[in-house]
N, CA, C and O atoms as CSV, one atom per row, in Angstrom:
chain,resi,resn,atom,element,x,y,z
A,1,UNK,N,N,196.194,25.395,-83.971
A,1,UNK,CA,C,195.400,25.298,-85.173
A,1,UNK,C,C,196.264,25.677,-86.369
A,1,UNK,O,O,197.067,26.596,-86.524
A,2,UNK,N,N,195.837,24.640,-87.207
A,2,UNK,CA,C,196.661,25.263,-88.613
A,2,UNK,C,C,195.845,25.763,-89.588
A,2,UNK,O,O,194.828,25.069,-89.591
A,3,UNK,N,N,195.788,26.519,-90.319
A,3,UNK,CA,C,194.942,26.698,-91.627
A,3,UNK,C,C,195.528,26.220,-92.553
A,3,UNK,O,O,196.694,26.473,-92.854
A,4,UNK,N,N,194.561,25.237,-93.290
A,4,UNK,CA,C,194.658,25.012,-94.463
A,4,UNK,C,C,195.025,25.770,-95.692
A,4,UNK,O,O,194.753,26.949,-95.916
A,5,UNK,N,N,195.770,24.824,-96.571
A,5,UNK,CA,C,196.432,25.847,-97.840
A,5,UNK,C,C,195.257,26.554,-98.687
A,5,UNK,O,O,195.188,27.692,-99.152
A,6,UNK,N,N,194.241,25.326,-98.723
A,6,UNK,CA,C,192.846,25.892,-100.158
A,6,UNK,C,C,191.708,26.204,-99.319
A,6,UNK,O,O,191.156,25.415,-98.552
A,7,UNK,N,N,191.409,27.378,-99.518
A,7,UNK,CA,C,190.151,27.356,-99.080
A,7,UNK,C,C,189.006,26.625,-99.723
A,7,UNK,O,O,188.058,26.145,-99.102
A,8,UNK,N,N,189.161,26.590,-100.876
A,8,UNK,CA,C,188.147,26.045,-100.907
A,8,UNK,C,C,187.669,24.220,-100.856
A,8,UNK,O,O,186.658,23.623,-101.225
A,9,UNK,N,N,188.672,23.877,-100.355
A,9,UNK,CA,C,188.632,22.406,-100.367
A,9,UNK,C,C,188.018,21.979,-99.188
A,9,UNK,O,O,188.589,22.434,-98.197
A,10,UNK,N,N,186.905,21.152,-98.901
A,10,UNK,CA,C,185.806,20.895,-97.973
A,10,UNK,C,C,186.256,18.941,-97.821
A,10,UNK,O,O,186.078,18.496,-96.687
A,11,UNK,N,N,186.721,18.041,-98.761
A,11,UNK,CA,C,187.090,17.151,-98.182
A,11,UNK,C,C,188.554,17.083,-97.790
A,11,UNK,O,O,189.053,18.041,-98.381
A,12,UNK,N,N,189.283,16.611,-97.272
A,12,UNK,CA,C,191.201,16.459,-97.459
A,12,UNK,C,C,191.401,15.466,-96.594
A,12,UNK,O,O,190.738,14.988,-95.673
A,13,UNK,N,N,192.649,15.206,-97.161
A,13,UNK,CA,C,193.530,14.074,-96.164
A,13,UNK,C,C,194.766,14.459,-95.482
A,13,UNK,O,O,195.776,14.672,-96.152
A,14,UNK,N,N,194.774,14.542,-94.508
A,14,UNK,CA,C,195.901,14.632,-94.057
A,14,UNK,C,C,197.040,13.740,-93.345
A,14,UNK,O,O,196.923,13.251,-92.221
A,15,UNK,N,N,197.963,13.636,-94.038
A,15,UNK,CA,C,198.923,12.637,-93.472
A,15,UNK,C,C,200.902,13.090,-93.119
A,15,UNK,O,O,201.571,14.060,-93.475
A,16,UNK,N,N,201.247,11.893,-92.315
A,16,UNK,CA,C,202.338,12.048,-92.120
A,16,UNK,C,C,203.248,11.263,-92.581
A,16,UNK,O,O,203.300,10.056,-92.344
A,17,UNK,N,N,204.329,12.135,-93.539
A,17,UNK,CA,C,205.266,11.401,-94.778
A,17,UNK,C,C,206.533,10.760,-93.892
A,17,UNK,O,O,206.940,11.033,-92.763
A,18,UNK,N,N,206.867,10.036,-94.635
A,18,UNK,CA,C,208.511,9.012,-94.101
A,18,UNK,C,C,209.413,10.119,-93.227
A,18,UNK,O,O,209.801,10.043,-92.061
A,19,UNK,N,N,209.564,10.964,-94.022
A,19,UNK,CA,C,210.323,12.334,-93.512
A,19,UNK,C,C,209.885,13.251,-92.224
A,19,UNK,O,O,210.460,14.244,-91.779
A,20,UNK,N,N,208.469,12.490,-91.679
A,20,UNK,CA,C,208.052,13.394,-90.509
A,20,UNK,C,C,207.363,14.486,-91.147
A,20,UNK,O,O,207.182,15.271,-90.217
A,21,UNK,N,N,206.911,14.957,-92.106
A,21,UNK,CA,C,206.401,16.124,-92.093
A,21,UNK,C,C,205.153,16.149,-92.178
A,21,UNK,O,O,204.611,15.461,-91.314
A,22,UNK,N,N,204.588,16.578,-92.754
A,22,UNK,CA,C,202.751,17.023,-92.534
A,22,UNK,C,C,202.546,17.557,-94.128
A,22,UNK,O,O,202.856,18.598,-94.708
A,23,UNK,N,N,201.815,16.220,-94.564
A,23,UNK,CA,C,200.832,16.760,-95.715
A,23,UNK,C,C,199.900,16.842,-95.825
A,23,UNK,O,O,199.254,16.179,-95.014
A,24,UNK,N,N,199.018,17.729,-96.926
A,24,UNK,CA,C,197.532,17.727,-96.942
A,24,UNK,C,C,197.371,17.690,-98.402
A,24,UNK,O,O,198.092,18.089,-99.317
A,25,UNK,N,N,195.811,16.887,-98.363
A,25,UNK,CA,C,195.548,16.512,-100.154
A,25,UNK,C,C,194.592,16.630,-100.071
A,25,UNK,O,O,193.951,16.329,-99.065
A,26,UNK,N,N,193.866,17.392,-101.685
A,26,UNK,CA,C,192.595,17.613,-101.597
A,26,UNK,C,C,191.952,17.572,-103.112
A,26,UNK,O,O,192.938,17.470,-103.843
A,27,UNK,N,N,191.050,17.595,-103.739
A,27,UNK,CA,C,191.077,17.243,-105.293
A,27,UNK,C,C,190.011,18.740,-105.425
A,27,UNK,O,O,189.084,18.997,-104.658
A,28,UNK,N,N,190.510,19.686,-106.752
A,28,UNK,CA,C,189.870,20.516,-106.946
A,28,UNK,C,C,189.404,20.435,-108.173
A,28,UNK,O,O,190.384,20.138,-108.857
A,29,UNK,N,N,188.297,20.545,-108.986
A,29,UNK,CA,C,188.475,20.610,-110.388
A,29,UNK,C,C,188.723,19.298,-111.385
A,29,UNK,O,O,188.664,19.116,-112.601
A,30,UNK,N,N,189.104,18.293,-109.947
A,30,UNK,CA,C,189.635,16.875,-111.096
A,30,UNK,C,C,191.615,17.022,-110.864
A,30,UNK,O,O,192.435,16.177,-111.221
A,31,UNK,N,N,191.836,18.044,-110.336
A,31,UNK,CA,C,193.164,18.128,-109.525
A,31,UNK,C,C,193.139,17.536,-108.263
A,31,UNK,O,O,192.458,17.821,-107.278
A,32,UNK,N,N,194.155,16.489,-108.471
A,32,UNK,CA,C,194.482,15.978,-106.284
A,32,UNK,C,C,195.872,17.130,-106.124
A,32,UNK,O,O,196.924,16.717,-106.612
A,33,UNK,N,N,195.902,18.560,-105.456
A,33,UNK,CA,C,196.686,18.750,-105.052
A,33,UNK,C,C,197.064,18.437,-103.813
A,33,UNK,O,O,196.397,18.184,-102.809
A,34,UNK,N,N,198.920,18.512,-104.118
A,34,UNK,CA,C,199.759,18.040,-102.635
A,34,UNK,C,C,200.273,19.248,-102.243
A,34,UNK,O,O,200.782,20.133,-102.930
A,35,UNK,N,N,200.099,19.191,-101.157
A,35,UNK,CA,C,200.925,20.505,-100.035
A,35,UNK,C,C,201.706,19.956,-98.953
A,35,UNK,O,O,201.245,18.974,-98.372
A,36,UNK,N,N,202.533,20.311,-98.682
A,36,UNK,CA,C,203.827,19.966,-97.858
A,36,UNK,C,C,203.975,21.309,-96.707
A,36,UNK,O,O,204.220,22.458,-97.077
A,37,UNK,N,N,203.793,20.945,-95.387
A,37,UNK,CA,C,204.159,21.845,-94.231
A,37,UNK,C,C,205.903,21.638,-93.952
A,37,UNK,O,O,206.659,20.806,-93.450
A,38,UNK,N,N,205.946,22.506,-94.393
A,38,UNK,CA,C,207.599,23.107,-94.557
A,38,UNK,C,C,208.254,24.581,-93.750
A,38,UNK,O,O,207.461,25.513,-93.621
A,39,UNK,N,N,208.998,24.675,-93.478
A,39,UNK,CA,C,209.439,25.550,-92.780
A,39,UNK,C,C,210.070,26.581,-93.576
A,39,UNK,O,O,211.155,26.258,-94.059
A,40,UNK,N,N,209.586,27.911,-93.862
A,40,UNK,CA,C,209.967,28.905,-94.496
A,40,UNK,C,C,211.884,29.461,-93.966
A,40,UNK,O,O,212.262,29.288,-92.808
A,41,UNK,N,N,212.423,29.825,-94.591
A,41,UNK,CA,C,213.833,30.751,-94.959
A,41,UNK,C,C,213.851,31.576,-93.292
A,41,UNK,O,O,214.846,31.589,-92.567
A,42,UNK,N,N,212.438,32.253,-92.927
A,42,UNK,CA,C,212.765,33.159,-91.712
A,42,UNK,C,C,212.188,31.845,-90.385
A,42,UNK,O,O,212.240,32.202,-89.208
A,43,UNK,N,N,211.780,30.696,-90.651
A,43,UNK,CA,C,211.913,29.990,-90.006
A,43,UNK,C,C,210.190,29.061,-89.309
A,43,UNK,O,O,210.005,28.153,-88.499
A,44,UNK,N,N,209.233,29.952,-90.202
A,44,UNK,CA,C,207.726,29.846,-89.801
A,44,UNK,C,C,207.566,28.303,-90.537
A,44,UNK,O,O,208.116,27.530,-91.322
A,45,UNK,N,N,206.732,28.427,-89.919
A,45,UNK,CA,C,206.151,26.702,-90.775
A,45,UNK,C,C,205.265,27.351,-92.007
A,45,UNK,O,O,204.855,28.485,-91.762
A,46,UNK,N,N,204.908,26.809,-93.290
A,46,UNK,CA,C,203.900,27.148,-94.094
A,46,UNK,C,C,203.438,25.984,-95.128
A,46,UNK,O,O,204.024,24.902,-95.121
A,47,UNK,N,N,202.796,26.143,-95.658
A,47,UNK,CA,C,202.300,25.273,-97.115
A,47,UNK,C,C,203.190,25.545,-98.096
A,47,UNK,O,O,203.723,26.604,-98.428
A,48,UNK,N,N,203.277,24.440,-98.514
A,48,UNK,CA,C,204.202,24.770,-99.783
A,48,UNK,C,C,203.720,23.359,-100.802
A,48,UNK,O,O,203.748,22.175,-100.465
A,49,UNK,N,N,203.216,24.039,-102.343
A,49,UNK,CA,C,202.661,22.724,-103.199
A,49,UNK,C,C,203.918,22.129,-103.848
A,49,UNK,O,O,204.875,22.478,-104.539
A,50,UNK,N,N,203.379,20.998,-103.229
A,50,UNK,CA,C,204.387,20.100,-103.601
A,50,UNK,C,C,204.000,19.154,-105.109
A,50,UNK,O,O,204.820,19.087,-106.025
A,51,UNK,N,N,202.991,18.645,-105.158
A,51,UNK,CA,C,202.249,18.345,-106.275
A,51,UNK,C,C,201.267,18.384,-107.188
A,51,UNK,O,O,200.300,18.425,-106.428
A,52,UNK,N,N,200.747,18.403,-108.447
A,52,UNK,CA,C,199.412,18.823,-108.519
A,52,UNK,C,C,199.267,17.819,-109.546
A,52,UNK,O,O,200.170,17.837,-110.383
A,53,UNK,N,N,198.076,16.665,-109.752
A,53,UNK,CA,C,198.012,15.601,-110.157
A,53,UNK,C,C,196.982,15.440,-111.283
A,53,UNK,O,O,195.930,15.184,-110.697
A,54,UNK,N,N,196.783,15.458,-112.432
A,54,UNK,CA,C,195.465,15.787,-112.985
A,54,UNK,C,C,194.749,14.266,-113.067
A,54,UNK,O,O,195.539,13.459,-113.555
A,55,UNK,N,N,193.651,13.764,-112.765
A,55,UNK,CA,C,192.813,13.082,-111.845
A,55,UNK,C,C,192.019,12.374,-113.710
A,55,UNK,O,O,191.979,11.271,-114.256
A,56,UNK,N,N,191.625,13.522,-114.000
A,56,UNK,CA,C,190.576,13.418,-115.070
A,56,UNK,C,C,190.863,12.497,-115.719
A,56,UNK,O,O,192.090,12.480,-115.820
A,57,UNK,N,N,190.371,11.607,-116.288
A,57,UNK,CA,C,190.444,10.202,-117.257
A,57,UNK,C,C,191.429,8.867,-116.198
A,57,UNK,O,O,191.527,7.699,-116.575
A,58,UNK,N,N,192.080,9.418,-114.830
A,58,UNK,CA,C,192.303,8.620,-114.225
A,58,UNK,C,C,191.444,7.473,-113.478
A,58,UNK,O,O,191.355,6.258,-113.657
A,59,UNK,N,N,190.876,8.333,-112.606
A,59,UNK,CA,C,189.436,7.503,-111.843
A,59,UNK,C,C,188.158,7.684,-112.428
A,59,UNK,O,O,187.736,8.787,-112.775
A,60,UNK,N,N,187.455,6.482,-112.558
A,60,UNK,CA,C,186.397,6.014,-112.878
A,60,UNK,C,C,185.089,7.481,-112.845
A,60,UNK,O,O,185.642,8.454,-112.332
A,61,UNK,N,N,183.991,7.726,-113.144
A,61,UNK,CA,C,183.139,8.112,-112.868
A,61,UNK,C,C,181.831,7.934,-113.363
A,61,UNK,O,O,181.829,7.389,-114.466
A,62,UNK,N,N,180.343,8.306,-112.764
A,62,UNK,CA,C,179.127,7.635,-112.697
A,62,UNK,C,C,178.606,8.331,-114.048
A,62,UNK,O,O,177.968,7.617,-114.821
A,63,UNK,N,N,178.807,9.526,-114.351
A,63,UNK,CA,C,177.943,10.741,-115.273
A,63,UNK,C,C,178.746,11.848,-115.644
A,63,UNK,O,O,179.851,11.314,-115.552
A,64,UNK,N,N,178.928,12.794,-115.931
A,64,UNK,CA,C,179.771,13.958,-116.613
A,64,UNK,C,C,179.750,14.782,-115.182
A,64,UNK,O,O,180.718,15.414,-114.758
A,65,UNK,N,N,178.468,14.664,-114.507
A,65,UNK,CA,C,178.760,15.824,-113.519
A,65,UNK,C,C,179.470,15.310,-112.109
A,65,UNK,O,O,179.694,16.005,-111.118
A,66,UNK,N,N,179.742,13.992,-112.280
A,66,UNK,CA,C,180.505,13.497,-111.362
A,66,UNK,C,C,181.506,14.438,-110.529
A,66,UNK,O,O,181.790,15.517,-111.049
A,67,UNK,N,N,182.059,14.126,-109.294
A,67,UNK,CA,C,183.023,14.416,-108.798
A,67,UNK,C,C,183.431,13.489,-107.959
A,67,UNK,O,O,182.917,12.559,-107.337
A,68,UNK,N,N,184.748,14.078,-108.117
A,68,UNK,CA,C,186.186,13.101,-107.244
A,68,UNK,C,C,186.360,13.936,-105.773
A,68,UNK,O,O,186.267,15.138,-105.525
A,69,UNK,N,N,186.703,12.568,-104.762
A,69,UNK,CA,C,186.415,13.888,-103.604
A,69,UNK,C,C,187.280,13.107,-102.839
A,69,UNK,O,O,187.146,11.914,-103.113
A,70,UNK,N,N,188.384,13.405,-101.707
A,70,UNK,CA,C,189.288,12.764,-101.273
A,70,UNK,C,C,188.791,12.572,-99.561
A,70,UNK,O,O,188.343,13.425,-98.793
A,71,UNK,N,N,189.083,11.044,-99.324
A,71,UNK,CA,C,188.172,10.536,-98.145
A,71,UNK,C,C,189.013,9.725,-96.969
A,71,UNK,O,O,188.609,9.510,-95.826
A,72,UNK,N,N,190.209,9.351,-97.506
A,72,UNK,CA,C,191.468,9.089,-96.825
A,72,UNK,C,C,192.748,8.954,-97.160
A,72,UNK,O,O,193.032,9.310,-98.304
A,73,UNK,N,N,193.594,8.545,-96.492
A,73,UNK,CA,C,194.806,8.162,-96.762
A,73,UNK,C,C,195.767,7.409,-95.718
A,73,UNK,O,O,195.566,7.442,-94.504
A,74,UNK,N,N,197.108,6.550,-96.480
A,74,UNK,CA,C,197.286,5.761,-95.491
A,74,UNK,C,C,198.488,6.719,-95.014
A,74,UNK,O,O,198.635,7.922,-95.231
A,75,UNK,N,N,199.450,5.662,-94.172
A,75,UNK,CA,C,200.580,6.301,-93.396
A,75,UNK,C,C,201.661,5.244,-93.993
A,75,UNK,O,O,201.468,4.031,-94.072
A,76,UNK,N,N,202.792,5.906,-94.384
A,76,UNK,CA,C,203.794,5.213,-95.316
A,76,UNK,C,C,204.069,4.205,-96.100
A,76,UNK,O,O,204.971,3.386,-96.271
A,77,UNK,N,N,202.876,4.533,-96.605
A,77,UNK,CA,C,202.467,3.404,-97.866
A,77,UNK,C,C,201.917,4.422,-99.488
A,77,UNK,O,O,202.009,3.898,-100.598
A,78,UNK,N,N,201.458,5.658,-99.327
A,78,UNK,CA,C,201.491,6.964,-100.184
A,78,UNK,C,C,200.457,6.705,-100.930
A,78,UNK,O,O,200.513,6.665,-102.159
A,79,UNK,N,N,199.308,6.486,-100.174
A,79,UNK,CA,C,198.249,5.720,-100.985
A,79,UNK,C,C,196.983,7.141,-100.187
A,79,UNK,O,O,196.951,7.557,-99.029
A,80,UNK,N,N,196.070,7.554,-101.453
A,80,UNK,CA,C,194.904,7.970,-101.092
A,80,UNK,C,C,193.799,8.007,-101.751
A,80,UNK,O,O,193.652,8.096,-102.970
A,81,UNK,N,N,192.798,7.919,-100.703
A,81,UNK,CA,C,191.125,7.169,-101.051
A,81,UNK,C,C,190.592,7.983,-101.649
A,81,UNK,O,O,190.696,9.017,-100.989
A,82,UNK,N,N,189.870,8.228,-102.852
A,82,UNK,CA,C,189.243,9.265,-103.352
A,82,UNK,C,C,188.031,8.509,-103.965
A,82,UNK,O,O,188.173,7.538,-104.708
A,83,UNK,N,N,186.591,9.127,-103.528
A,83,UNK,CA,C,185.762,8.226,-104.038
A,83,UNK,C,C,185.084,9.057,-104.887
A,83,UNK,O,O,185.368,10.254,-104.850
A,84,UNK,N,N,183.936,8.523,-105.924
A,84,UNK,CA,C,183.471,8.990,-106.944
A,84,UNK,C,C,182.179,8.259,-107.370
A,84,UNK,O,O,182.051,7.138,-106.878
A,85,UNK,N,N,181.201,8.682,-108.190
A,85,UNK,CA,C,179.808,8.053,-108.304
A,85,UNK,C,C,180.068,6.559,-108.925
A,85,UNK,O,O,179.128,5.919,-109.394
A,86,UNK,N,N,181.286,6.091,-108.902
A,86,UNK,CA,C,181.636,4.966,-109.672
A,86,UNK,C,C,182.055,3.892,-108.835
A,86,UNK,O,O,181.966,2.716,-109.190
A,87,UNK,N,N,182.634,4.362,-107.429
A,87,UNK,CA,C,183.130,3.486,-106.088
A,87,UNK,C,C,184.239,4.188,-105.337
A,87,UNK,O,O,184.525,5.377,-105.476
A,88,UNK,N,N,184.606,3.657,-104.834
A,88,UNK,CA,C,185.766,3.802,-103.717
A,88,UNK,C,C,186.917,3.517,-104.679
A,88,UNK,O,O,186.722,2.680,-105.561
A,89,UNK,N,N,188.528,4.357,-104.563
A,89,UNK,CA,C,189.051,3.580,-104.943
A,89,UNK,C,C,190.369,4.185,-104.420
A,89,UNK,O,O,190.394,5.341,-103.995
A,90,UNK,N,N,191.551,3.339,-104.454
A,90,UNK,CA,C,192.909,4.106,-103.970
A,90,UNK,C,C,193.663,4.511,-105.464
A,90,UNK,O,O,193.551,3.976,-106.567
A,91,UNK,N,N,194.652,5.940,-104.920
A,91,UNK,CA,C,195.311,6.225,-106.016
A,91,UNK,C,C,197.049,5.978,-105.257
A,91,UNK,O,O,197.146,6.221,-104.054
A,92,UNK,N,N,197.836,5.684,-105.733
A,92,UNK,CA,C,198.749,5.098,-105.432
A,92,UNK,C,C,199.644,6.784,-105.720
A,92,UNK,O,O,199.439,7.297,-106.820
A,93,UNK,N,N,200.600,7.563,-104.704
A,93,UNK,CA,C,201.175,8.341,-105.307
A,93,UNK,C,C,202.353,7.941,-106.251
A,93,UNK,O,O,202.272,8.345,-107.411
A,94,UNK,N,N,203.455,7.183,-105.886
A,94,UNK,CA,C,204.490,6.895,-106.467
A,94,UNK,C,C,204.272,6.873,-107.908
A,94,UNK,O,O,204.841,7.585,-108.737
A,95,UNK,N,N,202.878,5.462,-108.241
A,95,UNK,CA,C,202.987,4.925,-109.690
A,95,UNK,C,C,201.787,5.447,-110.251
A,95,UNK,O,O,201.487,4.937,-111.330
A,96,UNK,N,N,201.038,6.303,-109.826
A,96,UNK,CA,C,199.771,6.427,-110.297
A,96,UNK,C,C,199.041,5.628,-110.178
A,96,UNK,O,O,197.914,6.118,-110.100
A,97,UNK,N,N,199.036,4.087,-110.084
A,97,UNK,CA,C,198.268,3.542,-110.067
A,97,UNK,C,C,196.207,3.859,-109.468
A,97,UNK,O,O,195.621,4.609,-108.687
A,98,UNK,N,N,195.986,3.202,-110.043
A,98,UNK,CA,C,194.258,3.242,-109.428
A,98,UNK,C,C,193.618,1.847,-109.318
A,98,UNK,O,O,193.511,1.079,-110.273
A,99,UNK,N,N,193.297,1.649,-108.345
A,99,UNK,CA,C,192.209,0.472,-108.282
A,99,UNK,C,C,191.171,0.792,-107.326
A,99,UNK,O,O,191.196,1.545,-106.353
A,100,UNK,N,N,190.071,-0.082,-107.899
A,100,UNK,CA,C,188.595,0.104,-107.097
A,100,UNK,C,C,188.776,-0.775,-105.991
A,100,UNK,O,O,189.492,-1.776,-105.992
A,101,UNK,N,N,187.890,-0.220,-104.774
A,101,UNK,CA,C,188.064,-1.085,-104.095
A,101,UNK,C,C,186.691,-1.442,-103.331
A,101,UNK,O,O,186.451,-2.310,-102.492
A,102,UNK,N,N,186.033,-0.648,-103.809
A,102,UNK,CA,C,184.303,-1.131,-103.001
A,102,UNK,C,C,183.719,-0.616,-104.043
A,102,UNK,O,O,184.547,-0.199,-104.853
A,103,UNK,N,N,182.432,-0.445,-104.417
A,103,UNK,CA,C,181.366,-0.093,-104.863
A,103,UNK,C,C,180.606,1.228,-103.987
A,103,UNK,O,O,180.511,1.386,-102.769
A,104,UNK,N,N,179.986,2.320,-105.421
A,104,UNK,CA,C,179.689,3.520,-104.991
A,104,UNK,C,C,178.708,3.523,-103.451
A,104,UNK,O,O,177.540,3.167,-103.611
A,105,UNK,N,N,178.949,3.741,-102.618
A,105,UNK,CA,C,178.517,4.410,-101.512
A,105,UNK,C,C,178.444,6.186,-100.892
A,105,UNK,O,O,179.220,7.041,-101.318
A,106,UNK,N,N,177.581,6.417,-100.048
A,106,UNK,CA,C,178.215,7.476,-99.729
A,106,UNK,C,C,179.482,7.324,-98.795
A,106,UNK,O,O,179.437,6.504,-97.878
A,107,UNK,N,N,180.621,8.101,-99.006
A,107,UNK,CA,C,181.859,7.795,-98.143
A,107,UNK,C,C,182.058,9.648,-97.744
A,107,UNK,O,O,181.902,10.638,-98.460
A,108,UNK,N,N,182.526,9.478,-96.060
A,108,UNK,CA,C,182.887,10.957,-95.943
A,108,UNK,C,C,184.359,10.368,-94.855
A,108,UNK,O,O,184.865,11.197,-94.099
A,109,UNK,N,N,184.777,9.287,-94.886
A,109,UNK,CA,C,185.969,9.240,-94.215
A,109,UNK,C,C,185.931,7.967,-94.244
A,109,UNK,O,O,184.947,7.230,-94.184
A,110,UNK,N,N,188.221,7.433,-94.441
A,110,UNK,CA,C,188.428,6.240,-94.903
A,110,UNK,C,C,189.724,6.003,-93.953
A,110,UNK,O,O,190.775,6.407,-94.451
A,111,UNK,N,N,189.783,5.649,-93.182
A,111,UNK,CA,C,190.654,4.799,-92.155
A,111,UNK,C,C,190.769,3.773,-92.528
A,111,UNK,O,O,189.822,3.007,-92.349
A,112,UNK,N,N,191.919,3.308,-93.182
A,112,UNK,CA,C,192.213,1.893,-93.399
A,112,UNK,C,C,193.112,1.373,-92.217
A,112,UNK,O,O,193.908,2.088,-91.609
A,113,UNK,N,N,192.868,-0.079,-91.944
A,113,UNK,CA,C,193.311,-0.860,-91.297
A,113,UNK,C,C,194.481,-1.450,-91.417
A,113,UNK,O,O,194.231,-2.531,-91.948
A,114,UNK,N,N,195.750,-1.359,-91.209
A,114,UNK,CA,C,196.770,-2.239,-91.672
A,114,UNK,C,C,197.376,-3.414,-90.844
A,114,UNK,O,O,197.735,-3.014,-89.737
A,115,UNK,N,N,197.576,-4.609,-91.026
A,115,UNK,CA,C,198.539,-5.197,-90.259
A,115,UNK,C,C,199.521,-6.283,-90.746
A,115,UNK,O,O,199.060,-7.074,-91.569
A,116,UNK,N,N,200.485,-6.404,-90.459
A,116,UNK,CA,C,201.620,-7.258,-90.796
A,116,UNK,C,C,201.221,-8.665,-90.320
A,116,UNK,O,O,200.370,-8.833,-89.446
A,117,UNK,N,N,201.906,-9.720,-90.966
A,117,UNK,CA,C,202.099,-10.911,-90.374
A,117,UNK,C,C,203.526,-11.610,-91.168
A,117,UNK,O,O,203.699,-11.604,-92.386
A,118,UNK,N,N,204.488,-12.206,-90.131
A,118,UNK,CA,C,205.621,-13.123,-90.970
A,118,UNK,C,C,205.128,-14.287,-91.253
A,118,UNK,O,O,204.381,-14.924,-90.510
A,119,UNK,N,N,205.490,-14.607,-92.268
A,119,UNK,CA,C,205.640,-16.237,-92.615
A,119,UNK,C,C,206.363,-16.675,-91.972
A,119,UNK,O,O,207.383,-16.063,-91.656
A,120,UNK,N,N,205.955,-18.506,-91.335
A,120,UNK,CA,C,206.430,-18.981,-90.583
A,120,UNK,C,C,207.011,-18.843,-89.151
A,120,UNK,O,O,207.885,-19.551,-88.649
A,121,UNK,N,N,206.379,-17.829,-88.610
A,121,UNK,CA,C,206.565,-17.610,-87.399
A,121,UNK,C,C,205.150,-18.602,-86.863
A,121,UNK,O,O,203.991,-18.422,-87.238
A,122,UNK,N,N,205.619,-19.642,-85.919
A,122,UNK,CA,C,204.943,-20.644,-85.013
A,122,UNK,C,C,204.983,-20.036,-83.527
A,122,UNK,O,O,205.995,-19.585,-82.991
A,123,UNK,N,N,203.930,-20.091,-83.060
A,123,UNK,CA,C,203.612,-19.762,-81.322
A,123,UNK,C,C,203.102,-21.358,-81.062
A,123,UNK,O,O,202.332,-22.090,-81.683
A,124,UNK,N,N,204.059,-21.566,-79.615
A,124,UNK,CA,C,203.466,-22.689,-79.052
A,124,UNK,C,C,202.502,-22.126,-77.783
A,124,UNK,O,O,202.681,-21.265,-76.921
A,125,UNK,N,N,201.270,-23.143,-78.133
A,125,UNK,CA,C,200.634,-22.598,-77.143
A,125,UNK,C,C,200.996,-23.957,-75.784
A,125,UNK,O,O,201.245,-25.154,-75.931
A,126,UNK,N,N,200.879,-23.091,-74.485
A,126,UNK,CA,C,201.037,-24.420,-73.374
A,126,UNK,C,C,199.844,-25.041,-72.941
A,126,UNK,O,O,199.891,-25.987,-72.155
């Protein structure tokens, strides 16, 4: 078992970065903070914040008392789902970016689906 960095954070995502390590994200306040499981100087594993993102005027919302609440994330693509009385939507870490991607529902977990395909690859069937 690990404990979490915030206590008080009740939704999060947790994912695994290019580098193998173990992050967790959680939005407090209109903050998405990032935490990074890192290995301390005497050699323990711990949290360590790696980012802290201010959210507010980024994603959409329904009313003033709105909140942003984090519901997934992908795996090496640095993308996470945070939904709000306004819809679903991904926040892109690299560029900031934001886009909607469904309409407000209740959401309490976001597994996205990924899959590849090449161009021009032909299967003969016999």
């Amino acid at each position: 078992m690990i404990n979490a960095p915030s206590h008080d954070a009740y939704y999060i995502a947790l994912k695994e970065m290019e580098d193998s390590t173990l992050r967790f994200a959680c939005i407090e306040d209109w903050n998405l903070y990032l935490w990074s499981r890192q290995l301390s100087s005497k050699g323990a594993a711990e949290w360590v914040q790696s980012r802290v993102i201010k959210l507010e005027g980024m994603i959409p919302v329904a009313d003033p008392d709105d909140e942003a609440i984090v519901v997934g994330s992908t795996e090496g693509v640095g993308i996470i789902f945070v939904t709000t009385g306004a819809g679903l939507f991904t926040f892109e870490l690299k560029s900031g970016r934001v886009r909607k991607v469904d309409e407000p529902e209740v959401y309490f977990s976001v597994l996205p689906y990924m899959s590849f395909f090449t161009p021009g690859t032909l299967l003969a069937l016999a």
